[in-house]
FIGU-198335 format. One record per residue (C-alpha): residue number from 1; y, z, x. Coordinates in pm, whole numbers, plus 50000, padded with zeros to 5 digits. Example, Ala and Ser with C-alpha at 12.3 -4.5 7.8 and 13.67 -1.06 7.14 Angstrom:
// FIGU-198335
 pos    py    pz    px
   1 49550 50780 51230
   2 49894 50714 51367
//
This chain:
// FIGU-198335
 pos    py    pz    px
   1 50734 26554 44562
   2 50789 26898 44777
   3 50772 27085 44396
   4 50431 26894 44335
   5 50287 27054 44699
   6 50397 27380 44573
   7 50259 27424 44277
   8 49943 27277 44448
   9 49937 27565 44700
  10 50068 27846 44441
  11 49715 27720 44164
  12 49481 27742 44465
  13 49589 28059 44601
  14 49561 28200 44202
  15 49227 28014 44193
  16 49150 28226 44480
  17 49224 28542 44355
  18 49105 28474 44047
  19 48741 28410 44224
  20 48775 28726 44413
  21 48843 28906 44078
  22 48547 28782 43967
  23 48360 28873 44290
  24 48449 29211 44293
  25 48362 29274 43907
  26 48019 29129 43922
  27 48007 29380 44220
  28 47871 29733 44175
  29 48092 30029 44223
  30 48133 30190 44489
  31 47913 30512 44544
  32 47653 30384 44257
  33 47345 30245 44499
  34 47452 30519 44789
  35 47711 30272 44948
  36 48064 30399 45158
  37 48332 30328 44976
  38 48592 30116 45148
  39 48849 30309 45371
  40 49167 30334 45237
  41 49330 30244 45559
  42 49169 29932 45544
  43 49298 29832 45190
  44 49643 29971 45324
  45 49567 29711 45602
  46 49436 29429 45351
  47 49754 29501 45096
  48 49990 29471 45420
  49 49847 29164 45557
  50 49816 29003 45195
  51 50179 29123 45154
  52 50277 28977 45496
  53 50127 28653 45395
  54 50267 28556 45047
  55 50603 28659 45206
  56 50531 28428 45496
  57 50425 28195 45198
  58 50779 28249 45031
  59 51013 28228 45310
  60 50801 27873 45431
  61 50843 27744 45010
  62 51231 27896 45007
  63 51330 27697 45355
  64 51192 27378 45208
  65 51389 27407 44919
  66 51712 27456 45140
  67 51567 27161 45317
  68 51513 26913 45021
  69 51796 27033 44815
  70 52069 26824 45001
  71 51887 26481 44887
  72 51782 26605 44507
  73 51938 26925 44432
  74 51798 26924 44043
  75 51425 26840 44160
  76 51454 27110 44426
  77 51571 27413 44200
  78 51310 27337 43974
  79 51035 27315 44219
  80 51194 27680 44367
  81 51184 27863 44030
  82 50854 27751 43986
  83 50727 27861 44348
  84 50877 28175 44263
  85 50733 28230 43962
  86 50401 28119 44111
  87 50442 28350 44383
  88 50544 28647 44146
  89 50265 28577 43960
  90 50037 28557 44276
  91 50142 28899 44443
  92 50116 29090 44120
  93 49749 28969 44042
  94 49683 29027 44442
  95 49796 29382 44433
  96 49562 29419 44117
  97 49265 29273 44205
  98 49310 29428 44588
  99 49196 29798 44382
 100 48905 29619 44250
 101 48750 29368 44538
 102 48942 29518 44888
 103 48645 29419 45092
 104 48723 29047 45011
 105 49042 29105 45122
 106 48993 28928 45474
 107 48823 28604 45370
 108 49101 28534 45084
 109 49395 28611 45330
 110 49226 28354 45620
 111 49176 28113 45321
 112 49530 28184 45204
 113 49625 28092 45604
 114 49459 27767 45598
 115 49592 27655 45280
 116 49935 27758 45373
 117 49918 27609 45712
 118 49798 27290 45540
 119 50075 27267 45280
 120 50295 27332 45582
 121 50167 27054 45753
 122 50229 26859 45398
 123 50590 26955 45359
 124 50636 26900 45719
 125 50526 26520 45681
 126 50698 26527 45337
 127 51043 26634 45527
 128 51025 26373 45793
 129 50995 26111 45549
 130 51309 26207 45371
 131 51481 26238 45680
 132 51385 25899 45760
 133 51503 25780 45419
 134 51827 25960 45444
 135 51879 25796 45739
 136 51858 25455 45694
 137 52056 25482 45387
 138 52302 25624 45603
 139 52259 25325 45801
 140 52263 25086 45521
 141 52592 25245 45377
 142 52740 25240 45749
 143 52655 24873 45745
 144 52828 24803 45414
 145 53130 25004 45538
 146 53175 24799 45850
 147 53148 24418 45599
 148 53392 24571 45390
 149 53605 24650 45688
 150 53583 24278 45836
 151 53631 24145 45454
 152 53962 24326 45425
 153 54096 24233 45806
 154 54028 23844 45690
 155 54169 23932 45382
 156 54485 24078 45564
 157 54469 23736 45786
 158 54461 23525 45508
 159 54726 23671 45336
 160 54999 23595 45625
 161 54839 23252 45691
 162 54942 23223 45304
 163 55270 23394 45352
 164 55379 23181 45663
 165 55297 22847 45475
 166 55529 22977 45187
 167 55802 23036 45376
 168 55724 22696 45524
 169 55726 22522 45186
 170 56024 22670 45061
 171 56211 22555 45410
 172 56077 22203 45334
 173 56183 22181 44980
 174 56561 22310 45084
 175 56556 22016 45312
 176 56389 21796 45079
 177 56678 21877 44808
 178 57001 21812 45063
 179 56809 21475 45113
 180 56776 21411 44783
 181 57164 21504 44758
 182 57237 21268 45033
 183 57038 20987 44898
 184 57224 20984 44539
 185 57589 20976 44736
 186 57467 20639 44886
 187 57308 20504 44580
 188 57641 20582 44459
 189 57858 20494 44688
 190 57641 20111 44731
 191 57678 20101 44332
 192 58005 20086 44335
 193 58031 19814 44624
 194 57796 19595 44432
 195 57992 19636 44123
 196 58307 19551 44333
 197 58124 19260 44504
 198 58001 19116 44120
 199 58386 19124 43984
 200 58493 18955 44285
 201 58212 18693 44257
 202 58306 18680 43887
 203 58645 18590 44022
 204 58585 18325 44252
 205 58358 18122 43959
 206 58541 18215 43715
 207 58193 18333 43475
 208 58015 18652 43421
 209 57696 18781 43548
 210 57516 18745 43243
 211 57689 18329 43190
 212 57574 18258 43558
 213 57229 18439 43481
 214 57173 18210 43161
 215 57297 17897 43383
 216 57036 17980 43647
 217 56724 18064 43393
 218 56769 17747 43203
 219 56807 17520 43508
 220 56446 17663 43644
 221 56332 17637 43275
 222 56382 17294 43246
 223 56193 17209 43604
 224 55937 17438 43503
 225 55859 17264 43148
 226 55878 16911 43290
 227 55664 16968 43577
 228 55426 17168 43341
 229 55439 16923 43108
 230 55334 16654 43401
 231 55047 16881 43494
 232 54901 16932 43214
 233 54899 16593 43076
 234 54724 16484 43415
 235 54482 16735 43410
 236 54407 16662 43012
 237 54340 16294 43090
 238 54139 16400 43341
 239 53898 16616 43198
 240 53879 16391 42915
 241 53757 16102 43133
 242 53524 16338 43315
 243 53399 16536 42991
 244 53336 16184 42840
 245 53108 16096 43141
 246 52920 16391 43198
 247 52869 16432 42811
 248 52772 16085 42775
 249 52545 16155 43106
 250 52375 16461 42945
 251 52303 16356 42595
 252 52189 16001 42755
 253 51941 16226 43002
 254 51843 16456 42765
 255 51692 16187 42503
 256 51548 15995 42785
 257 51351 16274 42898
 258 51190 16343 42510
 259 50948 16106 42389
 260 50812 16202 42089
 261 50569 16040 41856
 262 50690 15998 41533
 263 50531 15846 41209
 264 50726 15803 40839
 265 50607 16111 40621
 266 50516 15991 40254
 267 50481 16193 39951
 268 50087 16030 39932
 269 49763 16092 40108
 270 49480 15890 40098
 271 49154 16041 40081
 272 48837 15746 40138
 273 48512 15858 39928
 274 48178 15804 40059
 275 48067 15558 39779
 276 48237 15415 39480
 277 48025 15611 39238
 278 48224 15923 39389
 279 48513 15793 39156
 280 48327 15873 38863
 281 48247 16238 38961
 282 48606 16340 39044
 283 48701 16212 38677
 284 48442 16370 38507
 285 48307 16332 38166
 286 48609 16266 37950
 287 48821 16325 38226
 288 48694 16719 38224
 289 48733 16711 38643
 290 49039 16514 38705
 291 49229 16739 38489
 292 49090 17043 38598
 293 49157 16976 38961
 294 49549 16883 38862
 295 49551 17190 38683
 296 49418 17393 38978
 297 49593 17248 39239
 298 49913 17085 39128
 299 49797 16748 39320
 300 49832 16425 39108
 301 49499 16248 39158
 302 49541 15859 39149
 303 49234 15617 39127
 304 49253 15241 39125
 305 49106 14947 39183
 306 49123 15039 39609
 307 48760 15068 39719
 308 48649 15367 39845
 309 48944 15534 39817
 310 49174 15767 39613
 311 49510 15893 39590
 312 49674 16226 39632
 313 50028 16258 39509
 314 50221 16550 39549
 315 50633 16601 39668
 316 50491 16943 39845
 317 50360 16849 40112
 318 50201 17204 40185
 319 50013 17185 39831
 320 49927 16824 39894
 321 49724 16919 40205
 322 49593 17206 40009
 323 49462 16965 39740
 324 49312 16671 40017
 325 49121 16967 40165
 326 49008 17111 39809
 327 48855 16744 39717
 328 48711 16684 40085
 329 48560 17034 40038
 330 48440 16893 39657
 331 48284 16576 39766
 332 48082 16668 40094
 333 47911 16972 39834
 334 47836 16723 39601
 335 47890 16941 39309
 336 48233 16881 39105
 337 48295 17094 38824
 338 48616 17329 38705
 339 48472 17690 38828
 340 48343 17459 39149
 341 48716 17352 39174
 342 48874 17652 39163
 343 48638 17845 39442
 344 48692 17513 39694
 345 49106 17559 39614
 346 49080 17895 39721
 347 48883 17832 40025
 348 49148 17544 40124
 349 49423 17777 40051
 350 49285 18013 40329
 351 49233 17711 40520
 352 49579 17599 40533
 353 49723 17908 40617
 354 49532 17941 40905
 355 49649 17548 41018
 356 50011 17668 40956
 357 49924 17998 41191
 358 49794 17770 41421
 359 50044 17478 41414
 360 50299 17733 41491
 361 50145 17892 41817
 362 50081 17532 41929
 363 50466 17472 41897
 364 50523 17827 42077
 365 50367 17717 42406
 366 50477 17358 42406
 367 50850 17435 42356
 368 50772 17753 42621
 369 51051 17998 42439
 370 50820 18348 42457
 371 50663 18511 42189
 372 50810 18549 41802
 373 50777 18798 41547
 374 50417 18745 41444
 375 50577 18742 41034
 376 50740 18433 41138
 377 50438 18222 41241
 378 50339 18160 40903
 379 50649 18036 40790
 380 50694 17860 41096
 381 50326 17697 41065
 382 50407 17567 40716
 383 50699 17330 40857
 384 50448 17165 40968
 385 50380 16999 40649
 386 50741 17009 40549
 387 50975 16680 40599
 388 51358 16641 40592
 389 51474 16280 40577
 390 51161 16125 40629
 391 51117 16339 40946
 392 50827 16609 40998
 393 51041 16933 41029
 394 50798 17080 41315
 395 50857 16808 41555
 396 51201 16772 41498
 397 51247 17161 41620
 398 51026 17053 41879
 399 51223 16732 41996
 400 51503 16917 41930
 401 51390 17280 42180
 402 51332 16952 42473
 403 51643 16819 42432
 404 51869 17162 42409
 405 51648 17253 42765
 406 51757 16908 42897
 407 52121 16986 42856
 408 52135 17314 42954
 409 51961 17233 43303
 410 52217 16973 43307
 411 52471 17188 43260
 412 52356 17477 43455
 413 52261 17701 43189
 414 51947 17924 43148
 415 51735 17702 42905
 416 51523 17947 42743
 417 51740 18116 42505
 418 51926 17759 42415
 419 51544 17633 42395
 420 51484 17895 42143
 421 51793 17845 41922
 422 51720 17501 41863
 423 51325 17543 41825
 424 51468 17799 41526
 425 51715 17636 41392
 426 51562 17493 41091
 427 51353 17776 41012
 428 51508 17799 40713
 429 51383 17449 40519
 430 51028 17661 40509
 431 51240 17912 40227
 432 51454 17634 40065
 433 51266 17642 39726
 434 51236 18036 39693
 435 51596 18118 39830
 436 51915 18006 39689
 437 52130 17870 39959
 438 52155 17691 40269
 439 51896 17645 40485
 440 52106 17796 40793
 441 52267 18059 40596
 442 51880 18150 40492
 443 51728 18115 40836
 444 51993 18344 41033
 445 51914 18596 40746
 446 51570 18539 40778
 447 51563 18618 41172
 448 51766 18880 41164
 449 51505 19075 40909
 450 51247 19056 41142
 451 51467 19163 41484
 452 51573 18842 41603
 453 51861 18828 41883
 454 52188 18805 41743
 455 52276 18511 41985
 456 51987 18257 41826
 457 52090 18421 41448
 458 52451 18303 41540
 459 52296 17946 41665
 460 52099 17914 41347
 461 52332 17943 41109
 462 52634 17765 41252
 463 52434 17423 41314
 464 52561 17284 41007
 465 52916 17478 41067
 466 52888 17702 40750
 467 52988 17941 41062
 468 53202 17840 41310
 469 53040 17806 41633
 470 53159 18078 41887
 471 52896 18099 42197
 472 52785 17726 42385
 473 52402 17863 42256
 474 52535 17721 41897
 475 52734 17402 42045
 476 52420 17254 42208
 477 52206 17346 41922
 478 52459 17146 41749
 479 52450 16848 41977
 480 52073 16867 42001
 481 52008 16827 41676
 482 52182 16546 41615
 483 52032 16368 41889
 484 51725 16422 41738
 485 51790 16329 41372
 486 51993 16026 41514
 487 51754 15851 41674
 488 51642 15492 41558
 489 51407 15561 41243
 490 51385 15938 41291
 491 51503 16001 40923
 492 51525 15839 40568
 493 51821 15989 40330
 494 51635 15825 40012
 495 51322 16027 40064
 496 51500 16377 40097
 497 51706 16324 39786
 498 51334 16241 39594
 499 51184 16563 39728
 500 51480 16771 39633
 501 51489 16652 39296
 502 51121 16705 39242
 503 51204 17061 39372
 504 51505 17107 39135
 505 51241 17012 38836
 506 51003 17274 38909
 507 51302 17535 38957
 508 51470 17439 38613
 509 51105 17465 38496
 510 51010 17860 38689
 511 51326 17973 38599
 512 51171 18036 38168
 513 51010 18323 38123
 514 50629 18307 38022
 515 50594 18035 38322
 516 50294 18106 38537
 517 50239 17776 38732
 518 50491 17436 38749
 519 50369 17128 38865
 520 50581 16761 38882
 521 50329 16484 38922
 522 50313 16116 38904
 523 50618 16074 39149
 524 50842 16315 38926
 525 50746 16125 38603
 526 50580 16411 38435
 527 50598 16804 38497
 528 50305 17012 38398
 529 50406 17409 38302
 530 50146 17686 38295
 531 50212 17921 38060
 532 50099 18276 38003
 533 49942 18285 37654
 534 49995 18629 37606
 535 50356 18585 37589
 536 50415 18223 37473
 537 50290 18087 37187
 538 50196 17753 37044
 539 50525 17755 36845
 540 50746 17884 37163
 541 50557 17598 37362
 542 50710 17337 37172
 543 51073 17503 37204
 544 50967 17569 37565
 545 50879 17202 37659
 546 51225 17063 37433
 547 51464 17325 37611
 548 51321 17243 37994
 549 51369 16873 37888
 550 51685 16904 37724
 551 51832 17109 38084
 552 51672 16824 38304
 553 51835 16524 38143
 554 52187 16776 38178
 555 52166 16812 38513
 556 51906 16549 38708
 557 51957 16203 38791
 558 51646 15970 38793
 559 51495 15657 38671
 560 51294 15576 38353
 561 51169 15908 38162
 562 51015 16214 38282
 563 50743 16395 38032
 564 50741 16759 38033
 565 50409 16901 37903
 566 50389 17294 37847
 567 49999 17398 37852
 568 49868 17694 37697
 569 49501 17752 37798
 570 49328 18085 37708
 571 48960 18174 37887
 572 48692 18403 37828
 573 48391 18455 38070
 574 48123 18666 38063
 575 47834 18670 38299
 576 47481 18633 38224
 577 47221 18900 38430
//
């Protein structure tokens, strides 16, 4: 900072001369226009006071130096060469332009003083500030000094705090040791009075330690066992007599408490016609309709002599209540006709899916388990038209969701997730005919695809004890589901073993290759396959409808004969504009 002030001063007192060079060059000579040249006793007096000056100048710049060299000695020798070089430079241009321009000689030199005495006014300022700097670092360092003298005196403390505890310690572990010392001479010394007290007690009884030991354990063994065995056959007769009750209790409350409507399930809907011409229309000319619609639908139509009134026969239940809708849909339009046919079965296929959708969220809030993976309404929905026994599979989960609630309350368990293992349990019957298996094994599976808890997966599929039962979720599903399929005229075995075989027809009958559509009709007495005429022909129909027949009289059971007839049907439409 002081070497910036001095070069400031030393390029405006060269900028002065400079000017007065230039002054006294654009300035005649002397004698020219008749004007006195300047006394040489006043330049003498000029050079002397100019002199006088720059070394006033250079003893002012050399005792800051001094000044500022203790605090930056590198900044300060640089800043003095260059003020005296500066001032080197100065006094020789002063000494030649003081020939040229001596009667300017008085204004530079005051100018000179008031820039000098401003610069020392400058590095006046400038030296207090470092001496205030200087000092409080002196301060700060003092400071520091004086913490690092307390540290090390707490240090010092510390260190004989340490030192006494250490000689503490080690007096306290000496003493420690001769106790230890003392201790194993009595252990000692008692050992050896025991062992003199044992052989004399051997003595005296004439048997050993380990003979009287044995003598002693079995005696208390023997109590023990009988008076265990006494316990526990009181307490087993017990809770037997009080299990029996309260289970006979619960299961007796539980199917109180559910009263639920139940009607037989048939394999036959009856559909009543507005008027008896109506009977005509369905059939058709040459029976164009009738067969169509079986075709389309899968739905044996049956039309006697009952007035007003048809028959729709069908061991699906689901496609059964597809094809009641499809002729409902056919008779209030009035026009019945094979394309008209196959637009109402689509329509009634849309229209039964949304009935299952429905059906299912209906059973949701009665049975009041939460929500379900919306994938599993539709298969729940379609239980709705399923039976097992006799019995409509959607109220028996139902029935069944009431009664596991009942029990639990009885029992003092949290109903809903109990609730919701039984309302599941049977989810499985809706898969039956498209996945090998049993119905159990298929449900758990099933719910566990779409995120279901583990607990009501575990429930599912040990109801019929493929699994064995390991939480009390699965025991009451157990015990709730036989209450419901036990009840008085809930179920009829004859009916389920019809349906299934009807099912095992059409699977012996899908399983060929070429099959597009399998129906059974007339009660199982004849089975209608689609086939796909670009890959079975007239000649492979006839081997196709031999083999099918051939596997069902291997493995089925039934009455009378069944007829299997293999249709190959090929279309061509075009449309007319």
């Amino acid at each position: 900072m002081n070497g910036v002030w001095y070069a400031g001063i030393g390029a405006a007192f060269v900028l002065g001369l400079l000017f007065v060079l230039a002054y006294a060059r654009s300035r005649p000579p002397a004698g020219r226009h008749g004007t006195a040249p300047v006394p040489d006793d006043a330049l003498d007096e000029a050079r002397r006071l100019a002199q006088a000056e720059a070394s006033a100048l250079r003893q002012a710049a050399q005792a800051e130096a001094d000044a500022t060299r203790r605090s930056a000695e590198t900044e300060a020798d640089a800043t003095r060469r260059a003020a005296r070089a500066d001032a080197d430079a100065t006094r020789s241009q002063v000494e030649a332009s003081l020939a040229q321009a001596r009667e300017q000689a008085s204004e530079i030199v005051a100018e000179a003083r008031r820039a000098g005495a401003a610069a020392a006014a400058t590095l006046t300022a400038e030296l207090q500030r470092q001496q205030g700097v200087q000092a409080a670092r002196a301060a700060r360092l003092d400071d520091t000094e004086a913490r690092l003298d307390a540290r090390e005196n707490r240090l010092d403390q510390r260190a004989a705090e340490l030192q006494v505890q250490t000689d503490e310690l080690a007096g306290l572990k000496d003493r420690l040791e001769r106790r230890s010392r003392e201790l194993d001479a009595e252990r000692q010394a008692l050992d050896a009075a025991a062992e003199e007290h044992r052989r004399e007690l051997e003595r005296i009884s004439g048997l050993t330690a380990e003979q009287a030991k044995g003598e002693l354990l079995a005696a208390v063994e023997t109590t023990a066992r009988r008076e265990a065995a006494l316990l526990v056959r009181t307490i087993e007769n017990e809770a037997r007599s009080e299990g029996t009750e309260r289970a006979r209790a619960i299961v007796t409350e539980a199917v109180q408490r559910v009263a639920s409507a139940q009607t037989t399930e048939t394999v036959v809907s009856v559909l009543h016609l507005p008027a008896e011409e109506m009977k005509g229309r369905i059939i058709g000319r040459e029976g164009r309709n009738i067969r169509s619609f079986e075709a389309v639908t899968g739905v044996n139509v049956l039309i006697d002599d009952t007035p007003e009134a048809v028959l729709l026969s069908c061991f699906d239940p689901v496609r059964r209540e597809v094809g009641r809708l499809t002729l409902e849909k056919l008779i209030l339009d009035g026009r019945i006709h094979p394309h008209r046919i196959e637009e109402a079965y689509e329509q009634s296929v849309a229209e039964v899916d949304e009935l299952c959708l429905r059906a299912a969220k209906d059973a949701l809030a009665d049975v009041g388990i939460g929500p379900v993976d919306e994938r599993l309404l539709p298969t729940i929905g379609r239980l709705k038209y399923r039976t097992s026994y006799g019995q409509n599979v959607l109220g028996h989960l139902t029935e069944t969701a009431h009664i596991a609630g009942v029990m639990a309350a009885e029992l003092g368990i949290e109903p809903t997730l109990v609730k919701r293992c039984a309302f599941l349990h049977d989810i499985g019957k809706a898969l039956t005919h498209e996945v090998e298996g049993s119905h159990a094994i298929i449900g758990a599976e099933l719910l566990r695809k779409y995120g279901e808890d583990e607990a009501v997966a575990h429930a599912v599929e040990a109801h019929h004890n493929e699994v064995q039962p390991r939480t009390i979720e699965a025991v009451l599903t157990q015990a709730s589901d036989t209450c419901s399929a036990a009840r008085p005229g809930a179920r009829r075995e004859s009916l389920e073993n019809y349906v299934k075989r009807l099912a095992r027809i059409e699977e012996i009958c899908q399983s060929r290759e070429g099959v597009e559509k399998v129906f059974a009709m007339q009660s199982g007495r004849e089975v209608r396959v689609m086939v796909q005429p670009s890959e079975v022909d007239d000649l492979a129909s006839s081997v196709l409808a031999r083999e099918i027949a051939k596997q069902i009289e291997d493995e089925l059971t039934y009455p009378g004969q069944i007829r299997v007839t293999v249709v190959r049907e090929s279309r061509a439409t075009e449309i007319a504009h």
